[in-house]
GUVEXVEX-103462 format. One record per residue: z negated, y negated, x negated of N, C-alpha, C, O in turn; residue in one letter. Coordinates in steps of 0.2 Angstrom, whole numbers, plus 2048, in hexadecimal, padded with zeros to 3 digits. Each point is the difference from the previous one (the first is absolute). Example, Ala and Ser with C-alpha at 12.3 -4.5 7.8 and 13.67 -1.06 7.14 Angstrom:
2
7D981C7BE8007FA8048007FA7FC7FD8017FBA 8077FA8077FF7FA7FC7FD7FB8047FF7FA7FDS 
END
This chain:
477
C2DBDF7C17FB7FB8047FE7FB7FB7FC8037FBX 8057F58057FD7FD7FB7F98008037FF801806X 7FC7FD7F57FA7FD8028027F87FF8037FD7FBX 7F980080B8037F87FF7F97FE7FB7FB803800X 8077F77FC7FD7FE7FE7FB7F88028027FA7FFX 7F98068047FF7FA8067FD7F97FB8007FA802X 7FE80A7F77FD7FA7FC8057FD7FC7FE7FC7FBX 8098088078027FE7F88067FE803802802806X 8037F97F48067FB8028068047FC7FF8057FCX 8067F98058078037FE8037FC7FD8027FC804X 8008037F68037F97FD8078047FD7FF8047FBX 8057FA8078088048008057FB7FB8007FA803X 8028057F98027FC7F98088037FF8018067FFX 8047F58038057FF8008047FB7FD7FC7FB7FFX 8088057FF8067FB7FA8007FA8027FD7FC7FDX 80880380A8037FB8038057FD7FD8028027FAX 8007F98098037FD7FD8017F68027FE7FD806X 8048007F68017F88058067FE8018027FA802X 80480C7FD8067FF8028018078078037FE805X 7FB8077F98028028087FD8058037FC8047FDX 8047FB80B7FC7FF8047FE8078037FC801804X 8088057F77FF8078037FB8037F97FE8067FFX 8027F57FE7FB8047FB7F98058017FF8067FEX 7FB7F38077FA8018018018058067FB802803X 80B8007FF7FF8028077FC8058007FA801803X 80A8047FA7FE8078027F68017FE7FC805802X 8037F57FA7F78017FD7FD8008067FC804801X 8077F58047FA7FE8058038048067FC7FF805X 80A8067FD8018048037F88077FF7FC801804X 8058017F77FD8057FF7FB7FD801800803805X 7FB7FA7FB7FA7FA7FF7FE8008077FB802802X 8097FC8027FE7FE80880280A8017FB802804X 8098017FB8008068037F58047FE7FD803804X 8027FB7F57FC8058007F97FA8037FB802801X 8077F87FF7FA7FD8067FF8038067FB800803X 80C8028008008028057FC8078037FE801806X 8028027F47FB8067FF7F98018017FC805801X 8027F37FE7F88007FD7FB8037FC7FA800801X 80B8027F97FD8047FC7FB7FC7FB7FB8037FDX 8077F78027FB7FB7FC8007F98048047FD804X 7F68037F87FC7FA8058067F88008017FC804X 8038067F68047FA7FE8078017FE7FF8037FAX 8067FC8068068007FC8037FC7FF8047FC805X 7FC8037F38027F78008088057FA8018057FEX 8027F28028078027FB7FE7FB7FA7FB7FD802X 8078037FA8017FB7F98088027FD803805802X 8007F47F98048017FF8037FC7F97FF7FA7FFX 80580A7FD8007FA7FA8057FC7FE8007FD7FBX 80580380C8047FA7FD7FF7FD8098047FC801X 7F78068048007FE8077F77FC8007FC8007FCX 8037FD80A7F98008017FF805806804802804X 7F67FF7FB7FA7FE7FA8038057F9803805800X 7FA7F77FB8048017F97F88078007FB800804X 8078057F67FB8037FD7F87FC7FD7FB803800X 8067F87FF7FC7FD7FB7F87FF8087FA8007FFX 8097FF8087FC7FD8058008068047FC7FF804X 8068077FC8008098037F97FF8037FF7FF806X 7FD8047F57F88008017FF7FC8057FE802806X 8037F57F97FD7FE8047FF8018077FB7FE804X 80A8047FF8038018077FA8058037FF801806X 7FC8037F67FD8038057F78007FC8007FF7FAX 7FC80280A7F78027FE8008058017FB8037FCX 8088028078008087FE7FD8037FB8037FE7FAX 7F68068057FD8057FB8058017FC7FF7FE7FAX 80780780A8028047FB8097FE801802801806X 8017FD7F38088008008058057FE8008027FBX 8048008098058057FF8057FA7FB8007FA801X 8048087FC8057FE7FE8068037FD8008037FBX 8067FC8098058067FE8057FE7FF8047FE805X 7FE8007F68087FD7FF8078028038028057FEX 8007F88068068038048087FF7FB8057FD803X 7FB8077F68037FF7FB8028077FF7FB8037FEX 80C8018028038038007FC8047F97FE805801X 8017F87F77FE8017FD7FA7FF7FC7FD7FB802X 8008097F87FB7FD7FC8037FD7FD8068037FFX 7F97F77FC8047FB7FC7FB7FB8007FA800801X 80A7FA7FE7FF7FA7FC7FE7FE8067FA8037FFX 8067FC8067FB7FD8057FA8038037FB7FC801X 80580B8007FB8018037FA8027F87FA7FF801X 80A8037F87FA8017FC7FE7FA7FD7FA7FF800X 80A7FC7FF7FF7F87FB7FE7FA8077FB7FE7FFX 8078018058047FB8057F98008057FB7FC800X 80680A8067FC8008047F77FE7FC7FE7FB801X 8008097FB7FA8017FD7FE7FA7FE7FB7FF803X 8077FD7F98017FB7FE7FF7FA8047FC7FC7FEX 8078038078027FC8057F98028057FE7FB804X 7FD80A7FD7FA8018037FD8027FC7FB802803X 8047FE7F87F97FE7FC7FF8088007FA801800X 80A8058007FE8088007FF8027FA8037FD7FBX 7F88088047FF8027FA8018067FF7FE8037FBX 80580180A8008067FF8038048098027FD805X 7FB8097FA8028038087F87FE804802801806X 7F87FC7FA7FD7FE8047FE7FA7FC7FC8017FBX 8047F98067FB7FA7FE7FD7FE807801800806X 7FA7FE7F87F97FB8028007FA8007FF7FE7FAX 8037FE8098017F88017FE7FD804801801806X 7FC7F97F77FC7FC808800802805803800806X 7F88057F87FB8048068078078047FF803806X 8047FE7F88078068048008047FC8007FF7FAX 8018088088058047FB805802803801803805X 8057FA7F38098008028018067FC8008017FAX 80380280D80380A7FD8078007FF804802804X 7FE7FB7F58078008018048077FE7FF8047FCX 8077FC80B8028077FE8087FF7FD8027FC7FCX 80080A8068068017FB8067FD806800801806X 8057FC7F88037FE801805806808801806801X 8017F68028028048068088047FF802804805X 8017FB7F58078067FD7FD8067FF802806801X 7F87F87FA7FD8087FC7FD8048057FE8057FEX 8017FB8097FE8058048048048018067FE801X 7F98097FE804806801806800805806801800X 7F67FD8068047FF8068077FD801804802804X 7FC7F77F78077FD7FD8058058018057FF802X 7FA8077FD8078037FE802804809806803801X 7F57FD8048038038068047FC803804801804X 7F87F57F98037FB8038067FF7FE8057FD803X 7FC8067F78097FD7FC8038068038067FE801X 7FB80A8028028038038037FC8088057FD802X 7F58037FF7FF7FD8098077FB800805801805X 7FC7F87F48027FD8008078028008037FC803X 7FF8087F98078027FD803806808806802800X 7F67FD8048028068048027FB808804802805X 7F97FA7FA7FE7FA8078077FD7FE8037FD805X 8008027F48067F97FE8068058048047FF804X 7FA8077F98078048038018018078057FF802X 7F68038017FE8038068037F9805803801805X 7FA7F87F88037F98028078008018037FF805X 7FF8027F880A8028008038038048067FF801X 7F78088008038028078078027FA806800802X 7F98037F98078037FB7F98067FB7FD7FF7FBX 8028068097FB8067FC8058027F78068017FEX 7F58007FF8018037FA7FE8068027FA801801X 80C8057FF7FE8078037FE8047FC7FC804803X 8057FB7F57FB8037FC7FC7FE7FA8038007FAX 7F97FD8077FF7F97FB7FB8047FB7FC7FC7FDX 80480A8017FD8047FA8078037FC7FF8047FBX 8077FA8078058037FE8047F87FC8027FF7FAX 7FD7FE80B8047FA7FF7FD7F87FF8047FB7FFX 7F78048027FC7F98007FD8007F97FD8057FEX 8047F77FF7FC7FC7FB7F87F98028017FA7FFX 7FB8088047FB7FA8017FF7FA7FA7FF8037FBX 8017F88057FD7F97FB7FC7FC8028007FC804X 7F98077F87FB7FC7FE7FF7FA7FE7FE8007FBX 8047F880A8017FD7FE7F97F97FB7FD7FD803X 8038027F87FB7FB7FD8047FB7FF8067FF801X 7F37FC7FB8047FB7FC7FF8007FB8047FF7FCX 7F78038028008027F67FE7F87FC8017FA802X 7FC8077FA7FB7FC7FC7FF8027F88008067FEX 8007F57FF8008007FB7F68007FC7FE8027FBX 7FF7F980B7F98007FF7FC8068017FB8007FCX 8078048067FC8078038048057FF8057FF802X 7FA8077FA8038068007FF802808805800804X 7F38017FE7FE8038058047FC8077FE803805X 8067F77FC8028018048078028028047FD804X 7FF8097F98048038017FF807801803804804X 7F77FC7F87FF8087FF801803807804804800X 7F77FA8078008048058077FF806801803805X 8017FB7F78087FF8048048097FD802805803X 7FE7F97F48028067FD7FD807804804805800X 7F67FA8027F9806803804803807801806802X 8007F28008048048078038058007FF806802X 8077F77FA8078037FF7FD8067FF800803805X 7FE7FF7F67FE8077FD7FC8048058008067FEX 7FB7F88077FD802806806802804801806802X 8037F67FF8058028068058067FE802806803X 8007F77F88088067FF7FA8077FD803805800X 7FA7FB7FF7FB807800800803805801806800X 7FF7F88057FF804807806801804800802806X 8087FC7F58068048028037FE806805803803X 7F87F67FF8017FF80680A7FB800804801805X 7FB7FD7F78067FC7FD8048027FC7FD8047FDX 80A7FD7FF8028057FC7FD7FA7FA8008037FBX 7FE7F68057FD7FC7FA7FD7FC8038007FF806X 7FB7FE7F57FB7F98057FF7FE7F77FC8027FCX 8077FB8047FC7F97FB8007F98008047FC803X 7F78017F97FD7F97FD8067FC7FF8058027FDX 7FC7F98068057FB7FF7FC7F88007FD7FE805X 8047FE7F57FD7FC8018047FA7FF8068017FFX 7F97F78028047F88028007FF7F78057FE7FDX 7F68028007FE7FB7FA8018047F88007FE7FAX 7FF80C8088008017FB804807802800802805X 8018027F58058088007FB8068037FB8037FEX 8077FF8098088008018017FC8037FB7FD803X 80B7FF7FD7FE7FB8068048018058058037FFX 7FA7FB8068018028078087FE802804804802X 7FE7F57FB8058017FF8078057FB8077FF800X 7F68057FD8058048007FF8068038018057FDX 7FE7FC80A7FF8068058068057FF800806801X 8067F67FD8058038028018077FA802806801X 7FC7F87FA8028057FA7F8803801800806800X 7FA7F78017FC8037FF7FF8078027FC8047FDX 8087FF80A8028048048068048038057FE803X 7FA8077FC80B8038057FE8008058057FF804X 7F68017FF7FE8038058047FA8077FF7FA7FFX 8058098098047FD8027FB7FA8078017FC804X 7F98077F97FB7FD8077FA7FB7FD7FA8037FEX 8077F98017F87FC7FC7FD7FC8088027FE805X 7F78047F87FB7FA8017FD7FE7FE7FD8027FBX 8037F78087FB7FC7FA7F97FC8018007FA801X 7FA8098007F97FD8027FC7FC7FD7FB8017FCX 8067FA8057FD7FA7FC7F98008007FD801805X 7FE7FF7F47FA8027FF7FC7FA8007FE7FE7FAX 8017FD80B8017FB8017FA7FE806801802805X 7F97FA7FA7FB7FF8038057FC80A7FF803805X 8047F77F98057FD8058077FF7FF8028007FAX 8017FE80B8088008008017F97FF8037FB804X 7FA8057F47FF7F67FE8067FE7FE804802804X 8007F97F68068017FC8028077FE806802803X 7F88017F98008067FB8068038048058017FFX 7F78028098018058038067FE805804804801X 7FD7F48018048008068047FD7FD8047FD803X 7FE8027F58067FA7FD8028037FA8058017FEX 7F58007FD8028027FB8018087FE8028017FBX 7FD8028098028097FD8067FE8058058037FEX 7FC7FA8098078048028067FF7FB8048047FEX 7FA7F48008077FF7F98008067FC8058047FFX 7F57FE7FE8008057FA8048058038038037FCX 7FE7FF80B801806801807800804803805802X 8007F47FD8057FF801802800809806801803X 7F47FE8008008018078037F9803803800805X 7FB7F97F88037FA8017FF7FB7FA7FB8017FDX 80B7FB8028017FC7FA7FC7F88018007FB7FDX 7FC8068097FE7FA7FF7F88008037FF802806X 7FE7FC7F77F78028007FD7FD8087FB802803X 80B7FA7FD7FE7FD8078038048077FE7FF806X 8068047FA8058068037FC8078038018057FCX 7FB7FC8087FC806801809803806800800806X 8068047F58037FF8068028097FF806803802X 7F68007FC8018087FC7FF80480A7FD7FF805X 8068077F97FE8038057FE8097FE8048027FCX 7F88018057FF8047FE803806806800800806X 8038047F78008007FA8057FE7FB805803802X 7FC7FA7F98047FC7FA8078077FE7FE8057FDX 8077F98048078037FE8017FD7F88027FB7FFX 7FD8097FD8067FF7FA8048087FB7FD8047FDX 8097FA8048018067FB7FE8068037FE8047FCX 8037FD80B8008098037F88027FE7FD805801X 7FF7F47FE7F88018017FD7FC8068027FC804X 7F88067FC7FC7FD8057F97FD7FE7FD8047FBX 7FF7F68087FC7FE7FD7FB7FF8058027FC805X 7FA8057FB7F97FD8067FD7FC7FC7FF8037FAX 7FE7F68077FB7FE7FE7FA7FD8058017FC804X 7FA8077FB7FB7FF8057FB7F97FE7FF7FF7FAX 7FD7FD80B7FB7FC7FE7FB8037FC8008057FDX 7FB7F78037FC7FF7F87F88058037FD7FF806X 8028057F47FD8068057FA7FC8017FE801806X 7FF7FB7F67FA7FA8048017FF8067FC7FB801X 8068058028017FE8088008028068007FE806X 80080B7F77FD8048037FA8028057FB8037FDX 8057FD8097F88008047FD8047FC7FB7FC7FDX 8058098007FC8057FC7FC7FE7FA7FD8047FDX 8057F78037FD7FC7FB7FA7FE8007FE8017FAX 7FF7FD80C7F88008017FC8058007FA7FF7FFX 80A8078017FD8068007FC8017F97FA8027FFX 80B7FB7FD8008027FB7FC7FC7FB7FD8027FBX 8037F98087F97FA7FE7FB8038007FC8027FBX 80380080C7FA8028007FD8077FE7FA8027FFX 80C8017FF7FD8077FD8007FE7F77FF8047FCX 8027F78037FD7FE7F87FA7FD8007FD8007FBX 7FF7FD80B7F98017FF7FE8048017FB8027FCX 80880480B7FC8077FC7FF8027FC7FA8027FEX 80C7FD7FD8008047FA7FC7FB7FA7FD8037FBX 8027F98057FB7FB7FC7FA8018047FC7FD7FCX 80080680A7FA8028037FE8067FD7FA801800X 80C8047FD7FE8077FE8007FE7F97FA8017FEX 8097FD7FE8007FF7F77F97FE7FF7FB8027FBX 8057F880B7F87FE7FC7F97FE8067FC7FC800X 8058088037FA8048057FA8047FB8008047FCX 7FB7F78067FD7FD8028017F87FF7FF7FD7FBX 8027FF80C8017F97FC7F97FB8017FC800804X 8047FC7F77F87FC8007FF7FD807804800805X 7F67FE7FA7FF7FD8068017FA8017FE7FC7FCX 80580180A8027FA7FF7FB7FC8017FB802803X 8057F57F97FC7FB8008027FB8068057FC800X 7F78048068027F88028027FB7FF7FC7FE7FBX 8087FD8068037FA7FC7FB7FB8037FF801806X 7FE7FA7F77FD7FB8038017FD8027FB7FD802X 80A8008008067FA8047FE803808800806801X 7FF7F48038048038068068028018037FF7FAX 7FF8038098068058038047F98047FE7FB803X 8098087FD8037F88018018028078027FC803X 7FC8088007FE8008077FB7FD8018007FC805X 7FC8047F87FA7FB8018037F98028027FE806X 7FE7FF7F68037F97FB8027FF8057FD7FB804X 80B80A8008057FC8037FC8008098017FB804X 7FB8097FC7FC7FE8077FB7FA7FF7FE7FD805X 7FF8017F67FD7FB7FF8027F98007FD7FB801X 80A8067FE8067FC7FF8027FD8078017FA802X 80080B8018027FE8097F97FD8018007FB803X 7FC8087FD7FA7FC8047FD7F97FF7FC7FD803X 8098027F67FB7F97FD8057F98047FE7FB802X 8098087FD8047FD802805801805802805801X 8017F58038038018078078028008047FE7FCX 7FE8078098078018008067FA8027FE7FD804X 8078027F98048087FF7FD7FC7F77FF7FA7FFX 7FF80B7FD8018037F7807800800805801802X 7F87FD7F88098027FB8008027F87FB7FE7FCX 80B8068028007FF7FB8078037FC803805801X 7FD7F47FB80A7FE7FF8037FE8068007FA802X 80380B8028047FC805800806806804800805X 7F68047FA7FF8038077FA7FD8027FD7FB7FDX 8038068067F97FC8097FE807803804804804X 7F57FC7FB7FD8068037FA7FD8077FC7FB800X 80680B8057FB7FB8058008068048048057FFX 7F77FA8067FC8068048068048048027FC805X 8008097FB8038058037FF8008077FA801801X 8097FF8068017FE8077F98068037FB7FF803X 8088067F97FB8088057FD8027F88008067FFX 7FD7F47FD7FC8037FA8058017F98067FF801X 7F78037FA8047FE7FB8027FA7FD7FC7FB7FFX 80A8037FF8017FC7FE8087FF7FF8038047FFX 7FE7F68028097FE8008037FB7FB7FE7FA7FFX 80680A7FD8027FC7FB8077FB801805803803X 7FB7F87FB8087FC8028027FB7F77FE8017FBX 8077FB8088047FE7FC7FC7F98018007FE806X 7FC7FC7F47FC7FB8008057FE8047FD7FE806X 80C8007FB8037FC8038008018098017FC805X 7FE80A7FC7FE8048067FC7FE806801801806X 7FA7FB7F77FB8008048007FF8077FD804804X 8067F87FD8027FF8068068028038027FC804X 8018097FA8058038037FF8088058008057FDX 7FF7FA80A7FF8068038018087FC8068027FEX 7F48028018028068008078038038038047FDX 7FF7F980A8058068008067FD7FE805802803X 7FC7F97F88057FF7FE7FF8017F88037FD7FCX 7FA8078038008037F88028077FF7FD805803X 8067FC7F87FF8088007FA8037FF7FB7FE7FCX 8048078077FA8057FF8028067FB804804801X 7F67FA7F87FF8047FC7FC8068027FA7FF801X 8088087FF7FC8058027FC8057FA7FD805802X 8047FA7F97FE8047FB8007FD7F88047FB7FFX 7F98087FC8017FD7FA8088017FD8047FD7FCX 7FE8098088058007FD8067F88038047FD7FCX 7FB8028098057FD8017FD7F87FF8027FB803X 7F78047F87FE7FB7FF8038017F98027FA7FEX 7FE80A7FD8028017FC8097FD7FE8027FE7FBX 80180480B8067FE8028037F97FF8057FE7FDX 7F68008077FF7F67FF8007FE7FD8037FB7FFX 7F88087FC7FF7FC7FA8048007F88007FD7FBX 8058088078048037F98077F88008027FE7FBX 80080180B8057FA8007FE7FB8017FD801806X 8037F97F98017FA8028047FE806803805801X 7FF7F5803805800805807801800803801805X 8007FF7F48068007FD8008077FE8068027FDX 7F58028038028057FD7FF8047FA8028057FFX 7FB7F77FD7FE7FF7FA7F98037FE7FB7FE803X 8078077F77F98037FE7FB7FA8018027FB7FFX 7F88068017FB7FD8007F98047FA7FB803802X 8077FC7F77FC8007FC7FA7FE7FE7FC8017FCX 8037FB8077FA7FB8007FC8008098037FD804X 7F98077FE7FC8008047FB7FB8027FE801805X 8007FA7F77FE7FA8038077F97FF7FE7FA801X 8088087FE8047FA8018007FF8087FD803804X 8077F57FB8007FC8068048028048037FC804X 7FF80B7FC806803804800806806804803802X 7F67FC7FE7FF8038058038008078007FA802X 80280B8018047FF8067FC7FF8067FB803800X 8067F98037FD7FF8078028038088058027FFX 7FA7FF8068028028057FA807802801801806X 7FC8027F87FD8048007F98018037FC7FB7FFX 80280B8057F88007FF7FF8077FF804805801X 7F57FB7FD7FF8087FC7F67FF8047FC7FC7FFX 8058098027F68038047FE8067FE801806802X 7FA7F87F87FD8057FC7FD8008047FF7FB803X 7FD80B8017F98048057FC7FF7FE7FC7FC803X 8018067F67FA7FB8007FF7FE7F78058007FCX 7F67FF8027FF7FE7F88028027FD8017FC7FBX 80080B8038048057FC8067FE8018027FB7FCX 8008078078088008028017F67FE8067FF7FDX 7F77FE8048047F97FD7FD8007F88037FC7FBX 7FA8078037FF7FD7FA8068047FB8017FF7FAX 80380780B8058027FD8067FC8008058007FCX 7FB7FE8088067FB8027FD7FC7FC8038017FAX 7F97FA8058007FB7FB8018017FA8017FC7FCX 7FF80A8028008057F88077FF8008027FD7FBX 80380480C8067FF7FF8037FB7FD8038007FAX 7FC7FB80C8027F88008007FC7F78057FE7FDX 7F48028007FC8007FB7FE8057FD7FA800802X 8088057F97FE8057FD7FB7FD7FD8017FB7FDX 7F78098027FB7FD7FB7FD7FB8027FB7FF7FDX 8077FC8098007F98027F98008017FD7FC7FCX 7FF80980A7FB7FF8007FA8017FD7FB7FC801X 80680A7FC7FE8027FA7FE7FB7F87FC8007FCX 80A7FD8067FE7F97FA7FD7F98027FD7FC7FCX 8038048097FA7FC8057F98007FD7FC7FC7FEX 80580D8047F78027FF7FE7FF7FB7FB7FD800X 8098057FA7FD7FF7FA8017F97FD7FE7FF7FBX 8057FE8078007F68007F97FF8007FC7FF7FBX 80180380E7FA7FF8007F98027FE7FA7FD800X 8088097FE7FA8037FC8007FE7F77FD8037FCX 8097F88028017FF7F98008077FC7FC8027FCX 8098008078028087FB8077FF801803805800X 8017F47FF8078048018037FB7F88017FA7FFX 80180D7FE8027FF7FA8067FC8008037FF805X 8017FE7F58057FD8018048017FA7FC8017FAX 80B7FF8058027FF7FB8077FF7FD805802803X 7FB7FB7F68027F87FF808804801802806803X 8017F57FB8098018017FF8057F78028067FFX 7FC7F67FE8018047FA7FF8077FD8038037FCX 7F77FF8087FE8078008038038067FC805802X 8087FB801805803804805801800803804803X 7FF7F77F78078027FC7FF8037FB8058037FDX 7F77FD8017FF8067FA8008078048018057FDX 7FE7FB8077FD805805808806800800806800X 8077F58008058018018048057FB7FE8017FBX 8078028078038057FD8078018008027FC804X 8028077F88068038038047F67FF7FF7FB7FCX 8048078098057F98007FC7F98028027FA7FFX 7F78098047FD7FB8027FB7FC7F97FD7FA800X 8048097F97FB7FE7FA8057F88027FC7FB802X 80A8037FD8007F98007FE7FA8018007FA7FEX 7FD80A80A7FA7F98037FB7FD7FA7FD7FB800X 8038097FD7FB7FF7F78017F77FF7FC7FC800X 80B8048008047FB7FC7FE7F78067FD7FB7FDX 8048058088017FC8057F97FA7FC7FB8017FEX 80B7F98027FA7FB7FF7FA7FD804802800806X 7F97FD7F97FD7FB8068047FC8057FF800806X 8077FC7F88037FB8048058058048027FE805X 8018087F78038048077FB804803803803805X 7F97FF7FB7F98038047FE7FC8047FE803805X 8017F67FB7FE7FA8048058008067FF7FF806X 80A8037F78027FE8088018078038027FF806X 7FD8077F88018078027FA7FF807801801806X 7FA7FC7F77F97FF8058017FC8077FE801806X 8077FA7F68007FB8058088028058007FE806X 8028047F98088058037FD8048038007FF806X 7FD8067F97FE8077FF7F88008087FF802806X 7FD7FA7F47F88028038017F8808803801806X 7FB7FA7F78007FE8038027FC8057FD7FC805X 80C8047FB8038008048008058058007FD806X 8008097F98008068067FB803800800803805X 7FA7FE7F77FC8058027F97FD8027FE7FB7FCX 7FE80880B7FC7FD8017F98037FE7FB802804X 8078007F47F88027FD8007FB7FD8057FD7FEX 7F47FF8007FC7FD7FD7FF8057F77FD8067FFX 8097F47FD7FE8057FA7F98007FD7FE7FA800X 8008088007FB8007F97FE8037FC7FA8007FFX 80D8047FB8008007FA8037FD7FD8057FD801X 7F88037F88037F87FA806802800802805802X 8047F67FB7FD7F87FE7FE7FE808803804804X 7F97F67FE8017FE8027FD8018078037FD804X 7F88067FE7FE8038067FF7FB8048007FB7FEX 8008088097FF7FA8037F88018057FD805801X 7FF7F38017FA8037FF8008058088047FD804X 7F98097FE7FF8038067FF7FB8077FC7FB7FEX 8068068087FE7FD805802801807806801800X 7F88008057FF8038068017FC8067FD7FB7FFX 8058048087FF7FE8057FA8048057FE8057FFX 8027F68067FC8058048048048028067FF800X 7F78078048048068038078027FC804803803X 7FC7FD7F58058017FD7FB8077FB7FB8007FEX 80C8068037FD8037F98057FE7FA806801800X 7F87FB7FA8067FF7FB8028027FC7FB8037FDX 80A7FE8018048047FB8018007FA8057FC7FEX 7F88087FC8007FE7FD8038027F9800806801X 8027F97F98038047FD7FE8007F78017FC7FCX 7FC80C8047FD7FF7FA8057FF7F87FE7FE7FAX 8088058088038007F8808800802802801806X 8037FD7F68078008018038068028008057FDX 8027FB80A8048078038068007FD8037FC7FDX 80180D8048058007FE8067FE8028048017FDX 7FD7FB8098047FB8018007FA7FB8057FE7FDX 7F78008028007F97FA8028037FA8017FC7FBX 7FF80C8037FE8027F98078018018047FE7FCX 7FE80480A80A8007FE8057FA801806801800X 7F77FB8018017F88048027FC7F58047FC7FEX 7F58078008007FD7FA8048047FC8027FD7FBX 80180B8058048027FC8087FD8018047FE7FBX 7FE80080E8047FE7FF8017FA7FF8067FE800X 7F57FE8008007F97F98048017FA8047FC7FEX 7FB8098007FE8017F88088037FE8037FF7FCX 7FE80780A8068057FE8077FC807806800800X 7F77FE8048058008058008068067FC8057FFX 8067FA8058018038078048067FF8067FE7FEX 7F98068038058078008087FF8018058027FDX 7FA7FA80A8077FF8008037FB7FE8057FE802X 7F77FD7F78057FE7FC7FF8027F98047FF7FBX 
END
């Protein structure tokens, strides 16, 4: 039985990505699964290559007290250097502008991982409708990672696995097979005799990694864009199952949440929390309706009073197009839905572009429930409002954002001002409807009536890879 927590917020910290669109899935599944619980007053997502980025996490809640749990298969270079850094952490409990943020251990290292990589290894096969009749005689299981050169530690608990699993005799082998470094995954073939493989990718979502680049390594399809494998995989008098990315697993949430237990018992007793002195963006946003007349807007949704209470959200182009010729949106899920493609189909990386689809209505029940939809629409969105208006919202320049950068992204270093002028002007100002306001060049803040505006404190990672491929070119050239 959990005990819910009624003062305290859930900040759930995932990779993403701004090329594809199964990245963030499984964070904001598991997220809405464990809102649905009511076990904390809040469950918010953050994200480091999605919005809302890491840097704006916090802002999203007034909550006393913050959970925070990396939804990252390992300990490594993100969750010990990256995440910390990126929230101002000092340790496993800091004290910051009025909260205390309890960050815990990332969600691979709970024990539990290892019932879920069985579960997974037994569901791929079970899918097939072809039984492996004695798979302690004849199966080999693979642990699959990606391997890093920045972190020993994020390999290590991949290794842990394997050596948890083939302990308990369940497989005639279970080991570590990793994309980037020894063993690597693609040599499965010699790494084993064994005439039955499986292969469980140790993998938060079924992003690139998992749905393009291991089937090549694995010889499952010669082309990244080819998902045309069927399981189970014929070669050479062998057999191959490979399964989806264990992050994607319902059980997932489970296990979220049993890492704050387990960060409740390590450091029980915890302080008492400080109230934050800001109103509560519930406040704000009802003070908000009352000043000014319906329909609200903000970007290109139009918010206006709900027929039987609550509230009805539409497409600005909508306005006047009858309800029953719109789709009815019934859940975040399927608002979440909407928002991942544009009309053509196409990821939608940027959550304030001018690309939003229309056709739609969505009726939050009451203030809660829209201020999660608007979290959708706009991640941070109104959160960055509040603190415009209370002059707390930090900003910052292109320059220290690129220093910020690492790995393949250090070259945004290089970009000069006159190719940074037109990234802005391609990039910011043609498509996106936040109001920059960090240097160079900010622009000054400014609002309509009945509008909440948008606004944007520092260069997102769409523009940070907008400007590598300035600098390097486009993958596919």
């Amino acid at each position: 039985m959990v005990t819910p927590l009624r003062d305290a917020a859930l900040l759930l910290l995932g990779h993403g990505s701004t090329l594809n669109a199964d990245s963030s899935a499984p964070t904001y599944q598991h997220a809405e699964e464990i809102r649905r619980r009511g076990i904390f007053a809040e469950v918010h997502v953050a994200f480091w290559k999605e919005e809302p980025n890491f840097r704006q996490a916090l802002r999203q809640t007034n909550q006393r007290q913050v959970y925070v749990v990396p939804n990252f298969i390992s300990s490594g270079y993100f969750t010990e250097q990256i995440i910390p850094r990126e929230l101002g952490l000092d340790g496993p409990i800091t004290h910051k502008d009025g909260q205390d943020i309890f960050y815990c251990q990332p969600v691979g290292l709970h024990p539990s991982m290892t019932e879920a990589l069985l579960h997974r290894a037994t569901e791929v096969v079970a899918a097939s409708n072809e039984p492996i009749s004695e798979p302690s005689k004849t199966t080999c299981l693979f642990i699959c990672g990606h391997g890093t050169s920045l972190n020993d530690n994020s390999t290590k608990i991949i290794h842990e696995q394997a050596d948890i699993i083939r302990s308990r005799g369940l497989y005639a082998d279970c080991q570590a097979v990793l994309m980037e470094q020894t063993p690597f995954v693609k040599n499965w073939r010699t790494l084993t005799a064994c005439p039955d493989v499986i292969v469980v990718p140790f993998f938060i979502s079924d992003g690139l990694h998992s749905f393009e680049d291991i089937p090549v390594l694995l010889g499952l399809t010669h082309n990244i864009k080819e998902r045309s494998f069927i399981n189970p995989h014929r070669e050479a008098g062998r057999r191959l199952w490979y399964a989806t990315a264990i992050g994607t697993d319902a059980a997932i949430a489970d296990v979220i949440v049993a890492q704050v237990q387990q960060f409740q018992m390590e450091y029980a007793p915890l302080p008492s929390p400080v109230l934050k002195a800001s109103p509560s963006l519930r406040d704000e946003v009802e003070d908000f309706f009352r000043k000014f007349p319906a329909p609200q807007r903000i970007g290109e949704v139009s918010i206006l009073p709900g027929e039987s209470g609550g509230f009805t959200l539409r497409h600005v182009a909508d306005l006047s197009v009858p309800a029953v010729e719109l789709r009815q949106l019934h859940s975040l899920e399927d608002l979440r839905e909407l928002l991942r493609l544009d009309s053509e189909g196409n990821f939608r990386p940027l959550h304030a572009a001018t690309n939003l689809r229309s056709g739609w209505v969505y009726n939050p029940a009451n203030l809660s429930e829209l201020l999660w939809a608007l979290d959708y629409f706009y991640p941070a969105g109104v959160a960055n409002w509040s603190f415009l208006r209370h002059n707390r919202f930090p900003t910052t320049s292109w320059q220290e954002t690129a220093e910020r950068q690492t790995g393949r992204f250090r070259i945004v270093r290089e970009i000069d001002e006159a190719a940074l002028g037109e990234l802005i002007r391609d990039n910011c100002v043609a498509v996106c409807r936040k109001q920059k306001l960090w240097p160079p060049t900010p622009e000054t803040p400014h609002a309509y009536p009945s509008q909440i505006p948008l606004f944007c404190p520092e260069a997102c990672n769409f523009l940070v890879g907008k400007a590598r491929e300035k600098l390097k070119g486009t993958a596919e050239d």
